[in-house]
C-alpha positions in Angstrom: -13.5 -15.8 -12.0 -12.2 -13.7 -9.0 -11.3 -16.4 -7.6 -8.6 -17.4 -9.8 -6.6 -14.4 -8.7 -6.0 -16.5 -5.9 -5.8 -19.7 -6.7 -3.1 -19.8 -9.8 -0.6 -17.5 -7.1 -1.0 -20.8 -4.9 -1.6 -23.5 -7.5 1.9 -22.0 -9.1 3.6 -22.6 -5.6 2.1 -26.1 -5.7 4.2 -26.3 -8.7 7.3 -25.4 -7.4 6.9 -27.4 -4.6 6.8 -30.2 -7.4 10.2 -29.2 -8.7 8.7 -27.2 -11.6 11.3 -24.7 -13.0 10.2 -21.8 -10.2 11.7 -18.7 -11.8 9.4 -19.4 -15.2 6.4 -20.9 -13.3 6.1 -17.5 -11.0 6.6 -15.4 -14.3 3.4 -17.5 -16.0 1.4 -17.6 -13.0 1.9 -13.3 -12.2 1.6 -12.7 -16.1 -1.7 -14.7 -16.1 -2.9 -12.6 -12.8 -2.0 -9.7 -14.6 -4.2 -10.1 -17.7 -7.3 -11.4 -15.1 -7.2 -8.6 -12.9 -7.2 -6.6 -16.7 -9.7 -8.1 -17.6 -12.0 -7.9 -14.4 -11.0 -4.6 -14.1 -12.6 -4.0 -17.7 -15.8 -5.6 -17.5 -16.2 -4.2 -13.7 -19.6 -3.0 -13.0 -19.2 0.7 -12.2 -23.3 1.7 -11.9 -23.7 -1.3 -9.6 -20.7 -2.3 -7.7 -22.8 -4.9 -5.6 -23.2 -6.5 -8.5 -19.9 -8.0 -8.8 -20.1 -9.8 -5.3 -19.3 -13.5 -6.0 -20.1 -16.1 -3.4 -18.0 -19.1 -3.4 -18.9 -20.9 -0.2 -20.2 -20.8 3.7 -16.6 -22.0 5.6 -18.1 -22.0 9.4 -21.8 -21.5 10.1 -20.8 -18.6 12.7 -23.3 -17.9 15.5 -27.0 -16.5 15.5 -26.0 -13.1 15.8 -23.4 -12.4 12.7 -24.0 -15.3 10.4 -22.1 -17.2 8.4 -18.2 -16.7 7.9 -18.5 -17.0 4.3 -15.8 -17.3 1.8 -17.2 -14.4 -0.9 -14.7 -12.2 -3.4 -16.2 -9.2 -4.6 -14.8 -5.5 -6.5 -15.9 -2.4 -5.7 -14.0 1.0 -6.8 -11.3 0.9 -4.3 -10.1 -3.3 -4.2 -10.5 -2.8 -8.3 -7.5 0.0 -7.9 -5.9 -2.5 -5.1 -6.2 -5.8 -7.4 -4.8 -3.8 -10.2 -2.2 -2.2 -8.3 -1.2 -5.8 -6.5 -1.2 -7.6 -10.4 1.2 -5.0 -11.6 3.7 -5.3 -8.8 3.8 -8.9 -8.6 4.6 -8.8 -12.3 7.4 -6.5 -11.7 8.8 -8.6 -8.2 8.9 -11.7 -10.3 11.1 -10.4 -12.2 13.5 -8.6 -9.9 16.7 -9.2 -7.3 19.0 -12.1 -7.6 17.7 -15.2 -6.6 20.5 -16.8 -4.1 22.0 -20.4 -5.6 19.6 -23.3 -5.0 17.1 -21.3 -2.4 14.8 -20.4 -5.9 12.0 -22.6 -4.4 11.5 -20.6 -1.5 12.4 -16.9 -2.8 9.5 -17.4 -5.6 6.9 -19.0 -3.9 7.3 -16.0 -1.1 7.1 -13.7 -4.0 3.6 -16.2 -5.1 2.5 -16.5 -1.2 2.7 -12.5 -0.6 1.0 -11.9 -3.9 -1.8 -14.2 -3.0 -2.4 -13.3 0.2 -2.8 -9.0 -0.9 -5.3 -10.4 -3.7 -7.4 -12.2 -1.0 -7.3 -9.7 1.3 -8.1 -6.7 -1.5 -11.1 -8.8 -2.9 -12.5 -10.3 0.3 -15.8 -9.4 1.1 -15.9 -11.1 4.7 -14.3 -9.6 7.7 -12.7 -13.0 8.8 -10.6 -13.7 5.5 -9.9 -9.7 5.0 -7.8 -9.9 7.9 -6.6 -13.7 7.8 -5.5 -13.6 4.1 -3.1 -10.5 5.5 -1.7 -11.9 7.9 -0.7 -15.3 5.9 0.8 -12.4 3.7 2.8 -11.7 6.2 4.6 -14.5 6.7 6.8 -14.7 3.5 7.8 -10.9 4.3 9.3 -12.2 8.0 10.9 -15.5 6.4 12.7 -13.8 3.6 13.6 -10.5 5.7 15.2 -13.2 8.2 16.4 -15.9 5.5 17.8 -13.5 2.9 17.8 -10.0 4.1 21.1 -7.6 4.5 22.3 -5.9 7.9 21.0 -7.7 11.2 17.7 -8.9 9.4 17.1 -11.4 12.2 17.1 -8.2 14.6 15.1 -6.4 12.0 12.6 -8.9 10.7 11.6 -9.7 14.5 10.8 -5.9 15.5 8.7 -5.6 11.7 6.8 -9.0 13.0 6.5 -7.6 16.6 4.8 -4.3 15.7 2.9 -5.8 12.9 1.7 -8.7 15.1 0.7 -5.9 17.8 -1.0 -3.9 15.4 -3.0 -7.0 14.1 -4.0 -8.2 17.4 -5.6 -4.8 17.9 -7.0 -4.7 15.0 -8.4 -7.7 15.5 -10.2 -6.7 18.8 -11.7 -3.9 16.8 -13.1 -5.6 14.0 -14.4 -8.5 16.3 -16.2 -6.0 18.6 -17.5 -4.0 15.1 -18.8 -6.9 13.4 -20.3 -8.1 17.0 -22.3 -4.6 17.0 -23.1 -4.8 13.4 -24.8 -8.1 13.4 -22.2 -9.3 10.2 -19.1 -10.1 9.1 -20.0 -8.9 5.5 -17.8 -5.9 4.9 -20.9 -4.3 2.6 -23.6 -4.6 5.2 -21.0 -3.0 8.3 -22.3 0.2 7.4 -26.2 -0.5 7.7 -25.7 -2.5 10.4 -24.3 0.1 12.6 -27.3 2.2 11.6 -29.5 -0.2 12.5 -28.5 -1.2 15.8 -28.2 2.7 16.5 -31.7 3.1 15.7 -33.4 0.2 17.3 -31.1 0.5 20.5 -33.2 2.1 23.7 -32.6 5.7 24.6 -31.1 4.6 28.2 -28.2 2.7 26.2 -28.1 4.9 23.2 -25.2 6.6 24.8 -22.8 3.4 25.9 -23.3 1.9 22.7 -22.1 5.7 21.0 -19.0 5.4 23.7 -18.4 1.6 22.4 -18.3 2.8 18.3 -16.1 5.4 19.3 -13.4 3.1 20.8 -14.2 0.5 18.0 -13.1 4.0 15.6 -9.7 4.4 17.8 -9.1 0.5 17.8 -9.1 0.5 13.9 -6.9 3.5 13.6 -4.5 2.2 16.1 -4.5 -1.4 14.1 -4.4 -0.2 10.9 -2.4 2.9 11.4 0.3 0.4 12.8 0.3 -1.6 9.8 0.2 1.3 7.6 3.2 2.7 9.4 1.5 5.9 11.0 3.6 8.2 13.4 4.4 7.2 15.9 4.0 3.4 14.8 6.5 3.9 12.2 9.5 2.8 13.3 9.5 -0.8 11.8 9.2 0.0 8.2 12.2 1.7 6.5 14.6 -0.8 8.1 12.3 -3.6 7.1 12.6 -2.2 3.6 16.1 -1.1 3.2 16.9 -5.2 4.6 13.9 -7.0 2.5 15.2 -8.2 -0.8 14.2 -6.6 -3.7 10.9 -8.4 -4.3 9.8 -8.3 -0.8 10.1 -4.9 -0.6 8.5 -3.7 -3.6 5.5 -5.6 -2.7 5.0 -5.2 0.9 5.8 -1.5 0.4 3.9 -1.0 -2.8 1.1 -3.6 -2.0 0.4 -5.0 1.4 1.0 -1.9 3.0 -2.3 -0.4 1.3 -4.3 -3.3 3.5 -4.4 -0.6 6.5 -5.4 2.2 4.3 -7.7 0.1 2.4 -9.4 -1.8 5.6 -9.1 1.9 7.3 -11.5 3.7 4.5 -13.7 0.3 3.9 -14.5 -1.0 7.4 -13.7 2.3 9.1 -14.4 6.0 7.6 -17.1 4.7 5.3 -18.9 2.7 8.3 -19.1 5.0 10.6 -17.4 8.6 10.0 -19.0 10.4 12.7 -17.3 8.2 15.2 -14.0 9.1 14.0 -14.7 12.2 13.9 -13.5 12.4 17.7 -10.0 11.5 16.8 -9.2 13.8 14.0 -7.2 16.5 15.8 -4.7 14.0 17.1 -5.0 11.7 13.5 -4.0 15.7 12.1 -1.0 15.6 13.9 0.2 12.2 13.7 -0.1 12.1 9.7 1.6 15.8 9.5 4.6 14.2 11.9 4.9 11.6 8.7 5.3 14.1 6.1 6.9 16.7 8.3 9.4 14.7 10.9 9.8 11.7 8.9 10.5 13.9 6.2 13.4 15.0 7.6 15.2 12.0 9.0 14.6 11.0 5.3 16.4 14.1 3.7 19.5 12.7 6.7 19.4 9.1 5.4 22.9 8.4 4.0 22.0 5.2 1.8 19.6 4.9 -0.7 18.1 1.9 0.7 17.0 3.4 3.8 16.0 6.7 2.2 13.1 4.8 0.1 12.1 3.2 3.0 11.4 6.1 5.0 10.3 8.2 2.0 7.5 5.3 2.0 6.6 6.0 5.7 6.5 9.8 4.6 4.3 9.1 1.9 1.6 7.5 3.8 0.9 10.3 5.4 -0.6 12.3 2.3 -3.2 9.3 2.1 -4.2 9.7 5.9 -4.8 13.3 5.5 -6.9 12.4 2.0 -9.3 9.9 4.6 -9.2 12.9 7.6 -10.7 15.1 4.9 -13.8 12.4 4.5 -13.8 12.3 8.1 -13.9 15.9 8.2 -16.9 15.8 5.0 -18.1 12.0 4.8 -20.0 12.3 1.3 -16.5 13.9 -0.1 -15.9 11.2 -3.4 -13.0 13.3 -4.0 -11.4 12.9 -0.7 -11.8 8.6 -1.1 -10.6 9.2 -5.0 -7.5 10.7 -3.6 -6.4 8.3 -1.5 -7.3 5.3 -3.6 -5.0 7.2 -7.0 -2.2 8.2 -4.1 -2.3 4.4 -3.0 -1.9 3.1 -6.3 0.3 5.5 -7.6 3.1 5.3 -4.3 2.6 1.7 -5.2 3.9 1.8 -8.1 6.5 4.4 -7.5 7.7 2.6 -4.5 7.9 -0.7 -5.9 9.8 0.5 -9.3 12.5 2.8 -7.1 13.2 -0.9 -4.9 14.2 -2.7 -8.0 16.2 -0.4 -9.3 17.7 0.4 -5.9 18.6 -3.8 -6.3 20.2 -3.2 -9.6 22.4 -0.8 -8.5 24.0 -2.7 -5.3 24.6 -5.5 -7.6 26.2 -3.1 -10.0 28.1 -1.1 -7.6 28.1 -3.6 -4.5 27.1 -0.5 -2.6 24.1 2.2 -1.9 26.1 4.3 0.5 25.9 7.9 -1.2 29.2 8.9 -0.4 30.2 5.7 -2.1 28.8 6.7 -5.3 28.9 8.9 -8.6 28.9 9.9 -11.9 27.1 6.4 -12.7 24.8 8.4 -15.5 28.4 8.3 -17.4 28.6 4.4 -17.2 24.9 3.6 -16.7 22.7 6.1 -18.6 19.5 4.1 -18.4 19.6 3.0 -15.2 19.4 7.6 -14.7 17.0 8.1 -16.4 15.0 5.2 -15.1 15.6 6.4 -11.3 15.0 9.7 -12.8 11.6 9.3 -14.0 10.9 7.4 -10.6 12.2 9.8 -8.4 10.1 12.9 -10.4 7.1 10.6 -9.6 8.0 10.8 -6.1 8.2 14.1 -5.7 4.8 15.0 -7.5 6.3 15.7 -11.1 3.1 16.7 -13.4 2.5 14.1 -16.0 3.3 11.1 -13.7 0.6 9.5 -11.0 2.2 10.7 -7.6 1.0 14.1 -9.3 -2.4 13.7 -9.5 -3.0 11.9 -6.8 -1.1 14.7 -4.5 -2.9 17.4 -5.8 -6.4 15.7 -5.4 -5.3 15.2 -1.8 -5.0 18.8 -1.5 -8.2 19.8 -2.9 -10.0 17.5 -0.9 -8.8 19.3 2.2 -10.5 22.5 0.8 -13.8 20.9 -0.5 -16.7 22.9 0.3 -14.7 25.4 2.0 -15.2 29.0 1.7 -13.3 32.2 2.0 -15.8 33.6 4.9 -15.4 30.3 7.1 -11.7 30.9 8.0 -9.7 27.9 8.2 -10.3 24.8 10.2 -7.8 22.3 11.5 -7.7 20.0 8.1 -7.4 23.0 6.0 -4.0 24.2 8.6 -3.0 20.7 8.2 -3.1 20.7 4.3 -1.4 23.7 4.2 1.7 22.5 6.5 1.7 19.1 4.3 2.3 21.0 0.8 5.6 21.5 2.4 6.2 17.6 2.1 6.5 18.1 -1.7 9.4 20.5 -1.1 11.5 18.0 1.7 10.5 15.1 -1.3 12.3 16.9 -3.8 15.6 18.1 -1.4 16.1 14.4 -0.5 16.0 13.0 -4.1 17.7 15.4 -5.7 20.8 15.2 -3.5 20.5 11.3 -4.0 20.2 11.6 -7.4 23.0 14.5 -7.5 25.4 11.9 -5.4 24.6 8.7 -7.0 24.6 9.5 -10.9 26.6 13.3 -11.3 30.5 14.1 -10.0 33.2 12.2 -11.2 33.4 8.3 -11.7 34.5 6.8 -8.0 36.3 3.2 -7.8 32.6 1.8 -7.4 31.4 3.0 -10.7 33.8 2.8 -13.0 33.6 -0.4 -14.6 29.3 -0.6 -14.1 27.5 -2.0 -17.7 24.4 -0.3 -18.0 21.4 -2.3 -17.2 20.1 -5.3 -19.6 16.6 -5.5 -20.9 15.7 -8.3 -18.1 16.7 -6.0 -15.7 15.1 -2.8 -16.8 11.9 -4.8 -17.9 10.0 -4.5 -14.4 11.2 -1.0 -14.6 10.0 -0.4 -17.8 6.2 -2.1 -16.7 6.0 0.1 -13.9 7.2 3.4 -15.6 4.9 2.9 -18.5 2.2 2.6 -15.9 3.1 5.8 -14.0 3.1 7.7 -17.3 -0.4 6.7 -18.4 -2.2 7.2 -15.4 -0.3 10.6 -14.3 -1.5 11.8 -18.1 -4.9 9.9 -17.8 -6.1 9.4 -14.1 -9.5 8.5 -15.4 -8.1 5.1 -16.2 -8.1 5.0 -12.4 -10.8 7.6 -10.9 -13.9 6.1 -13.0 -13.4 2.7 -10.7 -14.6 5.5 -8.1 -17.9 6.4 -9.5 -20.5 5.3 -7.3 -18.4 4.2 -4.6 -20.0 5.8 -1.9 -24.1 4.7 -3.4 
């Protein structure tokens, strides 16, 4: 069943490749994904989330030591958010930007190719296609930055494919050398096998193999975090974004991006906390230098393209401080919650404020803010669409980004108490709560300077948006409304996460 999630993406680009009508084959095929990852989602087992492992088959034998490389798909509480969150978006990208004339072939079966390749690596319950289905995913975003991307996207989609390809290569050291420890390459057993080979390991070696864990800890951080566009890492991502088309950037920003964070809390924090316990002063300051620094080159970003994309980078960093408070209390289920709501919901935020950041350059055939204004006179919806996105954003109550935020918070003051004083995550969550107040200074003078102020020769004559514009909008608003008033669509996927 799981399975499908992957295959119709790819069997759809098949069919492209066979001169089927692209645009209505890559509508079918994320519409049917949609309604799967639905209903897996519904009949997922939350009491017993082994349970839902499904084998397909043994790909390479492997050696004595680890076992087979085998080709498994599997949900637990945190790839059901990611498969759900990856459904949704690819929905929405399907149905954004402006395909170029006669290059349809290739712009949909990168949308198909990218959707596939986040499903494989959310659901993948083998270390070797985690990280290869990721990095097939990555090739779409490099082709289409370079192919059909704005600014000097050849410039820009080699430095996003040089850092990413860094990070990857160390991440791939770390994850070799962990599974090597572990005895496995199966993601669920990662944790007992570390136990294991702690226990039986002799006293005179006890203490090398503890030195070895604790680099395998900063490898992963340093390989995810660059993925996941951690400070100082960082600098890739907004331009990537601001010169990706439309649905490139909504799903490498609102999906793929979540890999690191996902891979970070599922091989990482949950295997072995105490290891990264050693790194969370400096992973402290390098998350607060996301909200805090990159905060404020965001508030200076002088077109709205470039302002989502380091907004996004910002972002991130309320999810790493949600996974230094596990580090900080490893049975904290509201610390792992967080981050998985956060994920989903920036997801969806992310991806909804691209395509409407696409539907005003084609309206306007600009995004420079000094370019624009007093489009809520000539375009109503598309305000109060960007309106509704940008309250999410910023943590407005009643929409996702909320409840996720303030769980984030919380978890940085589980189990604390008055008479303890504060410790460095609590400091650290108090210094982020000041990333809500830079969120809502930067969208508020975009929105101010894009839709209020007089008409300017660039907005004059803009038509308001058409339902086939506003529908992925629509789709991804509705969802930001129901989970931000009901979070326990998403949180219950959490129960028993940690059994």
């Amino acid at each position: 069943m799981l399975a499908l999630l992957v295959i119709i993406p790819l069997a759809a680009i098949i069919a492209i490749l066979l001169k089927a009508p692209a645009r209505y084959v890559t509508i079918g095929a994320t519409a049917a994904n949609l309604a799967l990852a639905f209903w897996a989602a519904i009949h997922f087992n939350v009491a017993d989330q082994a349970a839902s492992l499904t084998p397909y088959f043994t790909a390479v034998k492997g050696s004595e030591n680890l076992g087979p490389i085998t080709f498994s798909l599997g949900l637990n509480g945190m790839s059901c958010i990611m498969m759900l969150l990856t459904a949704l978006v690819s929905v929405a990208a399907a149905l954004s930007g402006k395909v170029p004339e006669g290059k349809s072939g290739i712009w949909f079966s990168s949308i198909l190719f990218l959707s596939a390749g986040a499903m494989g690596a959310f659901l993948s319950t083998d270390l070797f296609f985690f990280y290869a289905f990721h990095e097939l995913a990555l090739i779409p975003t490099f082709l289409m930055i370079g192919m059909f991307g704005r600014g000097d996207r050849k410039h820009i989609a080699w430095k996003a494919t040089i850092y990413l390809a860094t990070g990857s290569i160390v991440l791939l050291a770390g994850l070799v050398w962990l599974a090597n420890i572990a005895g496995t390459f199966q993601i669920a057993e990662l944790k007992a096998g570390v136990a294991k080979a702690l226990a039986d390991s002799p006293v005179e070696e006890l203490s090398f193999l503890k030195c070895q864990l604790t680099a395998i800890a900063g490898l992963l951080l340093a390989g995810f975090g660059t993925l996941v566009s951690l400070f100082p890492f960082h600098s890739w991502a907004a331009p990537a974004y601001a010169s990706a088309p439309a649905p490139i950037a909504m799903l490498h920003a609102g999906v793929l991006k979540k890999f690191g964070l996902y891979g970070l809390i599922m091989v990482g924090v949950t295997v072995m906390p105490s290891f990264f316990d050693y790194y969370l002063t400096v992973l402290l300051v390098l998350l607060l230098c996301n909200i805090i620094w990159v905060g404020l080159i965001t508030i200076n970003q002088k077109r709205i393209d470039l302002m989502l994309g380091n907004s996004s980078v910002m972002h991130m960093g309320y999810i790493f401080l949600a996974i230094a408070a596990f580090i900080n209390k490893p049975d904290s289920i509201l610390a792992l919650s967080a981050a998985g709501l956060l994920m989903f919901a920036h997801g969806i935020s992310i991806a909804m404020s691209f395509s409407l950041t696409d539907v005003i350059e084609r309206k306007t055939s600009t995004l420079e803010l000094n370019q624009l204004g007093g489009l809520a006179k000539t375009a109503p919806k598309i305000a109060f669409l960007f309106g509704l996105v940008g309250m999410a954003s910023i943590g407005l109550p009643g929409l996702a980004n909320f409840a996720g935020e303030v769980m984030v918070f919380f978890s940085g003051f589980e189990g604390w108490k008055a008479t303890d004083g504060f410790g460095q995550v609590q400091w650290a969550t108090m210094i982020a709560v000041w990333g809500v107040v830079i969120s809502a200074v930067y969208f508020l003078r975009a929105f101010k300077n894009t839709f209020h102020g007089p008409l300017v020769e660039s907005t004059k004559k803009v038509s308001d948006i058409s339902l086939m514009e506003k529908l992925p909008a629509i789709i991804l608003g509705a969802t930001l409304l129901v989970v931000g008033v009901y979070p326990k669509i998403m949180l219950q996927f959490m129960e028993g996460f940690l059994k």
